[in-house]
C-alpha positions as CSV (number, residue, x, y, z in Angstrom):
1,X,20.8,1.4,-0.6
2,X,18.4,-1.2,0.7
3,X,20.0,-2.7,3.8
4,X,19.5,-6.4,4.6
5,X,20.6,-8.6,7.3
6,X,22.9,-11.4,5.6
7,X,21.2,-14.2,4.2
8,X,21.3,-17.4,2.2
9,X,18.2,-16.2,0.5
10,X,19.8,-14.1,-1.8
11,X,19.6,-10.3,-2.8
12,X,17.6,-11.5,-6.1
13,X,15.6,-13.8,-4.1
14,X,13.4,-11.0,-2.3
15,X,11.2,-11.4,-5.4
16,X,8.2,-13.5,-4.0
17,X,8.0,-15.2,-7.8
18,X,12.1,-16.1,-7.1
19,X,11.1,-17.7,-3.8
20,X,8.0,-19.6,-4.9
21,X,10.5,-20.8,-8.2
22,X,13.0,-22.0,-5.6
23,X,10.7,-23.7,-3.3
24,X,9.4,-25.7,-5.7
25,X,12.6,-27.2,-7.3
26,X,13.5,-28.0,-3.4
27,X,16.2,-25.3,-3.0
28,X,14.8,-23.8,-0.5
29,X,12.9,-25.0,2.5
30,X,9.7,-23.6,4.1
31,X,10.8,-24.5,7.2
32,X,14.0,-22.6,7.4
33,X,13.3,-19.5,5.3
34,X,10.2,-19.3,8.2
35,X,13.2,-19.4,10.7
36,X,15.7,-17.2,8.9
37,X,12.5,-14.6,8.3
38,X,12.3,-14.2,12.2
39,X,16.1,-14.4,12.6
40,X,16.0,-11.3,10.5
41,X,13.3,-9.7,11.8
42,X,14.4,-9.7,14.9
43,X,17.9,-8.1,13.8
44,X,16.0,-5.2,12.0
45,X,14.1,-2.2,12.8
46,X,11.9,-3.5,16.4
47,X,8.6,-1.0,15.2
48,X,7.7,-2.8,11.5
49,X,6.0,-5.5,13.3
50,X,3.2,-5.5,16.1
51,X,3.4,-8.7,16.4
52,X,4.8,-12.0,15.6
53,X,3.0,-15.3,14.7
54,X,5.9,-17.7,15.1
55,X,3.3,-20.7,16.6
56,X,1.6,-20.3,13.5
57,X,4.1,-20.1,11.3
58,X,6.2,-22.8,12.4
59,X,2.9,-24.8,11.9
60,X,2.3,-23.8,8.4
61,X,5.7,-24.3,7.3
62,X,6.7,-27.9,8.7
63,X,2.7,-28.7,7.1
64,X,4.0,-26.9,3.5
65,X,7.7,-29.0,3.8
66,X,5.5,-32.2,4.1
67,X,3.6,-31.0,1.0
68,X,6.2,-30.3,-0.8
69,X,8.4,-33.6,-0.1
70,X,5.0,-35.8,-1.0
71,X,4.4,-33.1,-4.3
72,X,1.2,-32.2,-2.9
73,X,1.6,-28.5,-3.3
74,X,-1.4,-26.1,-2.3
75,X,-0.3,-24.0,-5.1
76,X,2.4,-22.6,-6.9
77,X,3.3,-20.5,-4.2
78,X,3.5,-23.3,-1.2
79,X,5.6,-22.1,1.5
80,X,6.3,-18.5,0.4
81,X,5.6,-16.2,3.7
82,X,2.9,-13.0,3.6
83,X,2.7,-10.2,6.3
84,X,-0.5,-8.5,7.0
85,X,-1.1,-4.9,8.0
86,X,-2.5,-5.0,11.6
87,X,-5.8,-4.5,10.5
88,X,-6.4,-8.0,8.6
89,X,-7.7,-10.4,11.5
90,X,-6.1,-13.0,12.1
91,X,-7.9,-16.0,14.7
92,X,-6.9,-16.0,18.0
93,X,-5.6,-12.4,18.3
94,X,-7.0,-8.4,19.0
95,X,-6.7,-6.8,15.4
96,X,-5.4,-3.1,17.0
97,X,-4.9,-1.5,13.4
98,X,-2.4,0.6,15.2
99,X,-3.8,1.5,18.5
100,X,-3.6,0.6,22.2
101,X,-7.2,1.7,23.3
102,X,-8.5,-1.4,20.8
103,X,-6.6,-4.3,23.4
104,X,-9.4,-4.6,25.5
105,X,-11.5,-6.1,22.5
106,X,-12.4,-9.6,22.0
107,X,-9.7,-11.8,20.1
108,X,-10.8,-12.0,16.5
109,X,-12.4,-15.8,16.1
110,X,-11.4,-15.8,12.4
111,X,-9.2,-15.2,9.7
112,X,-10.0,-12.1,7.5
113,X,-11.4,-13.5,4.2
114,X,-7.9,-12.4,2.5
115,X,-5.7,-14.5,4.8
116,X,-8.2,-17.4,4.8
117,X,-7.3,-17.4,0.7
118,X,-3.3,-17.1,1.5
119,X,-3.4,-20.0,4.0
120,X,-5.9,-21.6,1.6
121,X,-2.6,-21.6,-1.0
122,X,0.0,-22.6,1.4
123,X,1.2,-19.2,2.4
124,X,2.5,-18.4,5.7
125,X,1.7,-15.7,8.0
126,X,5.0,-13.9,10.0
127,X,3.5,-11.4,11.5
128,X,1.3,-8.3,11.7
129,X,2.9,-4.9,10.5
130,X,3.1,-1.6,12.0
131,X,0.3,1.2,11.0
132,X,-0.6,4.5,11.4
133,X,-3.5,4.1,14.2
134,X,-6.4,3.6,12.5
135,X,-4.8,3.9,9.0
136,X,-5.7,7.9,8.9
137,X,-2.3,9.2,7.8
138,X,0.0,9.4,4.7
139,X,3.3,9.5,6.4
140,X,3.3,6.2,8.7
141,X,4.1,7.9,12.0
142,X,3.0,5.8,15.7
143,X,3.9,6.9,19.1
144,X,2.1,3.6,20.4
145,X,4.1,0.9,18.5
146,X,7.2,3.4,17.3
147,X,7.5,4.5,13.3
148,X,9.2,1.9,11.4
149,X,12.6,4.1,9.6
150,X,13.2,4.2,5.9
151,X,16.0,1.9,5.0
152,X,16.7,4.3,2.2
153,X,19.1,7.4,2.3
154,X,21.8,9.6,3.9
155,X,21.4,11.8,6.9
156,X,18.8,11.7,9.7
157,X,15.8,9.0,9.8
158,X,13.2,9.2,7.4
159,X,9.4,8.2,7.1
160,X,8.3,5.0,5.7
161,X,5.0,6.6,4.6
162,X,1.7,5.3,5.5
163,X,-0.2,4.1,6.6
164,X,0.8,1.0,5.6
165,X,4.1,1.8,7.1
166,X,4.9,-1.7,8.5
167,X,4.4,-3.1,5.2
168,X,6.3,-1.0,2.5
169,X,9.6,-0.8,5.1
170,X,9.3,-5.2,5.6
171,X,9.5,-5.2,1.6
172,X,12.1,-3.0,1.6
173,X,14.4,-4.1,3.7
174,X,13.7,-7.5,2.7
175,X,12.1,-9.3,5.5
176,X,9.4,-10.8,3.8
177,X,8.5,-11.0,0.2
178,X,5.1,-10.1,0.3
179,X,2.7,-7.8,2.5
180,X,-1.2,-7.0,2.4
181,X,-2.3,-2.8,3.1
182,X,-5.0,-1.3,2.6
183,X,-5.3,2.1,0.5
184,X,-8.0,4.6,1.4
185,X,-6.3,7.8,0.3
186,X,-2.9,6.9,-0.4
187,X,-1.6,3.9,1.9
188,X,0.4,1.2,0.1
189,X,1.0,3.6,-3.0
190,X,2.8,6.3,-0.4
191,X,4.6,3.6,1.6
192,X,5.4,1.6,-1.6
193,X,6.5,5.0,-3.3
194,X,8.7,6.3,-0.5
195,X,10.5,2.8,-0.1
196,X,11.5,1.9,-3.6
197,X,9.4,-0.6,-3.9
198,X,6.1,-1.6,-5.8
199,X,2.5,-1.3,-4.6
200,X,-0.9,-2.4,-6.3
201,X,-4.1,-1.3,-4.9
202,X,-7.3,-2.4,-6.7
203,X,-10.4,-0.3,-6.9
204,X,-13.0,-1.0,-4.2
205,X,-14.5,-4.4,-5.4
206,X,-10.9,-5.9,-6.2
207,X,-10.2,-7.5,-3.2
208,X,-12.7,-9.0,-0.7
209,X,-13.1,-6.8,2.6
210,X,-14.5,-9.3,4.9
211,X,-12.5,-9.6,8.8
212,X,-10.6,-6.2,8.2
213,X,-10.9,-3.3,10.2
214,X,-12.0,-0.1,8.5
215,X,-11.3,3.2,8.1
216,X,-13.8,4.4,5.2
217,X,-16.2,1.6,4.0
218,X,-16.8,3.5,0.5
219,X,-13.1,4.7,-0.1
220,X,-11.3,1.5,1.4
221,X,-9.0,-0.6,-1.0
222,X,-6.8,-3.4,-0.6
223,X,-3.9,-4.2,-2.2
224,X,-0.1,-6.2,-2.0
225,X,3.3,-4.6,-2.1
226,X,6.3,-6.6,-2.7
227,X,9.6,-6.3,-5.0
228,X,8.5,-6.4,-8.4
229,X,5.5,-6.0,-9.9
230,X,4.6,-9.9,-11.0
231,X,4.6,-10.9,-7.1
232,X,2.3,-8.1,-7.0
233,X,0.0,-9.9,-9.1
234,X,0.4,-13.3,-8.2
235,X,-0.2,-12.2,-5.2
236,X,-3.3,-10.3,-5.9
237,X,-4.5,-13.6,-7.7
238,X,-4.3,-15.7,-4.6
239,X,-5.8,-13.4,-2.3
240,X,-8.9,-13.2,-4.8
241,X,-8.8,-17.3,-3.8
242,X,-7.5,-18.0,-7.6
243,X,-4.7,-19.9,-9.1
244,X,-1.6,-17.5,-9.7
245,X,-1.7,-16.2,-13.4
246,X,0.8,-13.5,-15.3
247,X,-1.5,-11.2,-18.0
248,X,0.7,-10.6,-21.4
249,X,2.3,-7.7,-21.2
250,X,1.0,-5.0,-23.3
251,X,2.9,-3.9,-26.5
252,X,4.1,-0.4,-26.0
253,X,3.1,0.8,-28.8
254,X,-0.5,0.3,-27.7
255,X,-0.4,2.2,-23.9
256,X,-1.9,5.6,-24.4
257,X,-1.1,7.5,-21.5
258,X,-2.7,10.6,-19.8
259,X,-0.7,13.4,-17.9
260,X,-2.3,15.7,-15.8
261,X,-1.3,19.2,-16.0
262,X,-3.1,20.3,-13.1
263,X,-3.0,19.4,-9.1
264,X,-0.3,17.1,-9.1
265,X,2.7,18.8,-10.2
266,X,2.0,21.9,-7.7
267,X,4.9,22.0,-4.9
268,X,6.4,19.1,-6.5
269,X,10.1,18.3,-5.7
270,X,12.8,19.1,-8.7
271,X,14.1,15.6,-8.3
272,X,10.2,14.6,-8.6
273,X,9.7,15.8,-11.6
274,X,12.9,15.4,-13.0
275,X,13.2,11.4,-12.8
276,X,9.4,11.4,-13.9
277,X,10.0,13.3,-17.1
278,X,12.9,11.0,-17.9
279,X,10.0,8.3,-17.3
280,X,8.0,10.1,-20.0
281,X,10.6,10.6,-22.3
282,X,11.6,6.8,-22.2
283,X,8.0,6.0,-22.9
284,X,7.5,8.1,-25.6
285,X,10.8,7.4,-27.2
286,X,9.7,3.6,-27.4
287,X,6.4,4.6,-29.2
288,X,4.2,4.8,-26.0
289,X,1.4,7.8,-27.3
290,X,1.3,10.7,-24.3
291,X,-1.1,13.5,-24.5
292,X,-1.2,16.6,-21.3
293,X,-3.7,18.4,-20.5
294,X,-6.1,19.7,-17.6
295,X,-7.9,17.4,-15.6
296,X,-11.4,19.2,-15.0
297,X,-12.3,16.5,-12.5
298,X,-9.1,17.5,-10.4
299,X,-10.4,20.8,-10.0
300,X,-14.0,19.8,-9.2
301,X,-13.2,17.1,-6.4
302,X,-10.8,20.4,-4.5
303,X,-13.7,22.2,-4.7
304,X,-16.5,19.7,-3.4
305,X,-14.5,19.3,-0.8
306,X,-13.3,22.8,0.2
307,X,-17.5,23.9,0.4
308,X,-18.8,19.9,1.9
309,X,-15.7,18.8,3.7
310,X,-14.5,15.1,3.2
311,X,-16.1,11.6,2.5
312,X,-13.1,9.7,4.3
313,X,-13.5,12.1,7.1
314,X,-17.2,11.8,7.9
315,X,-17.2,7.8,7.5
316,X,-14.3,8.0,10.4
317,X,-16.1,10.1,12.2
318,X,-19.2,7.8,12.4
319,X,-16.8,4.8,13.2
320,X,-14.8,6.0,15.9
321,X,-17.8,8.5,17.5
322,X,-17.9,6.6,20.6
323,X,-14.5,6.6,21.2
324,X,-13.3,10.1,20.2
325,X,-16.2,11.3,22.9
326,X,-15.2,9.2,25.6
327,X,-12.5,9.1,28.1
328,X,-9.9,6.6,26.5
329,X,-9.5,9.4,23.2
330,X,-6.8,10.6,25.8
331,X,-4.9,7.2,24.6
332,X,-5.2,7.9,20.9
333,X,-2.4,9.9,18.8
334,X,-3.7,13.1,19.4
335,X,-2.6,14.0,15.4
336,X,-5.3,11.1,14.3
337,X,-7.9,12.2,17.0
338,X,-7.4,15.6,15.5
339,X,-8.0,14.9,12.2
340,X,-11.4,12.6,13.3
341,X,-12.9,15.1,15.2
342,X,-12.7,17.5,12.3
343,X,-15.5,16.1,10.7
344,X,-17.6,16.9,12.9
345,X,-19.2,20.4,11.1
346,X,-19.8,18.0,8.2
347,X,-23.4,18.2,7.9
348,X,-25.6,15.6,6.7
349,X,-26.2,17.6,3.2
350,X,-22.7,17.7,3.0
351,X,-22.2,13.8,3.1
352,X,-25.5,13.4,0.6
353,X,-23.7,16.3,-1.9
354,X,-20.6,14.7,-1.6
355,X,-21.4,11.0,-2.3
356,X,-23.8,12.5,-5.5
357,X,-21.3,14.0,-6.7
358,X,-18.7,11.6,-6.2
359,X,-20.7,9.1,-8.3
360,X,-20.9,11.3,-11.1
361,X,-17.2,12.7,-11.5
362,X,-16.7,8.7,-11.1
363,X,-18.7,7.9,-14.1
364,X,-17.9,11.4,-16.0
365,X,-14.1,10.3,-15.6
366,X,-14.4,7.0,-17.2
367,X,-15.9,7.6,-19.9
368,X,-13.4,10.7,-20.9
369,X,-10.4,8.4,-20.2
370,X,-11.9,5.7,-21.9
371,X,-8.4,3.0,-22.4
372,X,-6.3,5.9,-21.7
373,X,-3.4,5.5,-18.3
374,X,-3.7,8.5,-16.2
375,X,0.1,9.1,-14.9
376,X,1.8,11.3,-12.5
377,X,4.7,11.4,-9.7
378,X,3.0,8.7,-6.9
379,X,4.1,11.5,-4.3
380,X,5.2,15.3,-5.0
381,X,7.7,14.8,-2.4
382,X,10.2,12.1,-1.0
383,X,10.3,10.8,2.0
384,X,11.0,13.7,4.8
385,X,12.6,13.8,8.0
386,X,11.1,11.7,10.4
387,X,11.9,13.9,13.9
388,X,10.9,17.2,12.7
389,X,7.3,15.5,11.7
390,X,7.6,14.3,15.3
391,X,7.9,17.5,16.4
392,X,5.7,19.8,14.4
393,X,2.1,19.5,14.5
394,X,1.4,22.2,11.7
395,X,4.5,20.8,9.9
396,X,3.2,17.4,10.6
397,X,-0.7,18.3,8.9
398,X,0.8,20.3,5.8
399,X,3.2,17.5,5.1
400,X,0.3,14.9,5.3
401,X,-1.7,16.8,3.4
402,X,0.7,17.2,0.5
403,X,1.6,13.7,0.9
404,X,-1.8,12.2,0.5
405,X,-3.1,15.1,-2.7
406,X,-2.1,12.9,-5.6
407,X,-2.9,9.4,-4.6
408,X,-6.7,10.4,-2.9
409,X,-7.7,11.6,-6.0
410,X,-7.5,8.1,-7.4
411,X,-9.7,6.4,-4.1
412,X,-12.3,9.6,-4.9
413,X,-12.4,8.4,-8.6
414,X,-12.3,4.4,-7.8
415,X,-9.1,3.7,-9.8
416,X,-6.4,0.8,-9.6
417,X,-3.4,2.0,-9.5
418,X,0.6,1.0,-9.6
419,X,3.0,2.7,-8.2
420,X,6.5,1.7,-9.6
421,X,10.0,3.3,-8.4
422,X,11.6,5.6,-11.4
423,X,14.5,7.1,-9.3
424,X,16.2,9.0,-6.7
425,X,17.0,12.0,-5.5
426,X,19.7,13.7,-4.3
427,X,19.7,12.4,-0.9
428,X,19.6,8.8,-2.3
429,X,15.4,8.8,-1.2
430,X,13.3,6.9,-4.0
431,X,11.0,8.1,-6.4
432,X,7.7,6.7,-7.7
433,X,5.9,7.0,-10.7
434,X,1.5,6.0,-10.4
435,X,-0.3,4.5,-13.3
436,X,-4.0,4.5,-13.0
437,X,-6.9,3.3,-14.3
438,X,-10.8,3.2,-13.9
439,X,-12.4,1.2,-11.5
440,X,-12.7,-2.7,-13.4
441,X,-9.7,-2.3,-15.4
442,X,-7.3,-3.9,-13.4
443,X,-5.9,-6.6,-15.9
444,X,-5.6,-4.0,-18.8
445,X,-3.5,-1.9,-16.0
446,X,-1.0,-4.6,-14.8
447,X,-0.7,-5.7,-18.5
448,X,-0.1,-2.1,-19.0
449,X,2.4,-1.9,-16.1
450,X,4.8,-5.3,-16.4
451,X,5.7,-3.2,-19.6
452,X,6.2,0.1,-18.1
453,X,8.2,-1.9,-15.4
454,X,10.8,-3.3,-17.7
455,X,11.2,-0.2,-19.3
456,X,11.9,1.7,-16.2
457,X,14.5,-1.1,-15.2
């Protein structure tokens, strides 16, 4: 069960599209949701935000009540708030994508390009959510800032998932109705999968890049999560700097989807592949065509990087060299430091092989798909214990490792991809179901997905 702190926005109303609906006929002020928002945010879980930007929120939301009492609107959505993973810059403050050793660094002197095109619309900015440092982790854990819990459950704490942690647990437990990750293996599909909620992440020209802080320049992708799927893409729409738009949903009869047999399934939870199976049978049962087989590509990107190591790994490497080899890596997590310095065998043939190779299992894979949906569980696994991660290093790497398998292979291959919630398990922990698609066929994938949606509802 989703816990909320009691509110006049209602239960239904966490759907950004709701909100914006209600702002418009004058139901709803900017002003006080903006002032309810940090009411509740304040009553919640203290490590899903970094920071607060109440001066600048207050601003944008008595400037959107004036707009909308003269009918003046920036957009459709005027008013609605947005939360950005602490690695968006935002003017006036350090970005610290997760870490204390960046707070020495000059305050950013503008917006990232994606909040420029939310304030552009009327949006405003609460706050900047919790990460893993330097977004290199699946399972959302931070000793600097604390790990946001899982609102979902029985039992001990949970993980949110990461390393958009901050953002999947804020949709979750309803604090905003719309937050901004970034996805370079896994990282608002994991979150977004582990919370019960809905997470889009384009393929890497979706979304533009400029004023955020990176982790792999080649693998990085962007991406909303939010309630439903159509404030996903409304979202998504403004960010791009466009009007907000709805695709027609795609006639099930036409989605041809493609199952893995390989990879993806391995060490899979029964509850896993139980509630996706049920997914597949609905599907199928409403005339939805579903073909299995072996994923040849799968097998070939394990092996690439068992012999040349990791793209994601050497690009971190390069980026953070200075500081891993100096005398403030003592302040990092040592788990993320770790996992930097790992790279550092990679040779240089390695990288060259690597990016070769990517390119061709990328071009290799979308021609054999051609309009097909690839689909498989977002995660093998629902969200685990949170202390025993805590304490664990070699429980702590397997986990992430296992965590992150299924969703990389779609940043490798340059897919969109949706992850929508299909269940949960015995311990009252989500599932997810991923829908992806080749690099460029976004549209036909969230046309694809507002019908996969409703059936899964």
């Amino acid at each position: 069960m989703i816990t909320r702190t009691a509110s006049n926005i209602t239960k239904d109303s966490v759907s950004a599209m709701d909100i914006a609906a209600r702002l418009k006929e004058g139901s709803l002020c900017p002003v006080a949701i903006v002032e309810e928002t940090f009411a509740n945010i304040r009553a919640s879980d203290p490590a899903i935000f970094t920071e607060l930007l109440e001066e600048r929120a207050l601003k944008e939301a008595y400037a959107s009540r004036k707009r909308h009492r003269e009918g003046n609107l920036l957009s459709l959505w005027d008013g609605l708030p947005i939360a950005w993973k602490d690695l968006f810059d935002i003017e006036g403050r350090v970005t610290t994508a997760g870490s204390i050793v960046l707070r020495s660094n000059a305050p950013a002197t503008h917006d990232a390009d994606m909040v420029v095109n939310a304030t552009r619309a009327g949006l405003i900015s609460i706050g900047c959510l919790n990460m893993t440092e330097f977004a290199y982790s699946g399972l959302g854990l931070n000793p600097h800032f604390g790990t946001p819990q899982n609102p979902h459950g029985t039992g001990l704490a949970r993980i949110p998932g990461g390393s958009s942690s901050g953002c999947g647990v804020a949709i979750a437990r309803g604090l905003v109705p719309l937050s901004v990750g970034s996805d370079t293996g896994g990282s608002i599909r994991i979150p977004a999968g582990l919370n019960g909620i809905v997470g889009y992440k384009g393929s890497s020209r979706a979304f533009p890049k400029g004023g955020t802080f990176p982790l792999s320049p080649t693998l990085d992708t962007f991406g909303p999560l939010a309630a439903d799927l159509k404030s996903c893409i409304g979202a998504s729409e403004i960010l791009n700097g466009r009007d907000v738009a709805m695709p027609k949903p795609t006639s099930i009869s036409q989605l041809k989807f493609f199952i893995p047999s390989n990879v993806v399934f391995e060490d899979a939870q029964d509850a896993v592949i139980e509630n996706f199976e049920a997914s597949v049978r609905a599907l199928e049962s409403e005339g939805a065509m579903i073909t299995r087989g072996v994923s040849n590509e799968f097998g070939e990107i394990e092996t690439l990087a068992a012999n040349h190591g990791s793209l994601v790994g050497t690009e971190a490497l390069e980026l953070h060299w200075d500081l891993v080899h100096s005398e403030h890596a003592t302040q990092m997590d040592p788990r993320v430091l770790e996992r930097i310095i790992s790279a550092e065998n990679i040779s240089a043939r390695d990288l060259i092989v690597v990016q070769r190779e990517r390119a061709r299992l990328i071009q290799k894979n979308s021609q054999i798909l051609g309009d097909q949906i690839v689909l498989f569980p977002t995660t093998p696994i629902t969200a685990p214990e949170l202390k025993p991660l805590e304490q664990d290093s070699n429980l702590y790497v397997r986990t992430n490792k296992l965590m992150l398998r299924n969703t990389a292979l779609g940043n490798f291959l340059d897919w969109c991809g949706v992850a929508l919630p299909n269940g949960i398990d015995q311990n009252q922990m989500p599932t997810s179901i991923l829908m992806s698609m080749p690099g460029g066929r976004e549209n036909d994938l969230l046309a694809a997905a507002l019908t996969v949606e409703r059936l899964l509802q």
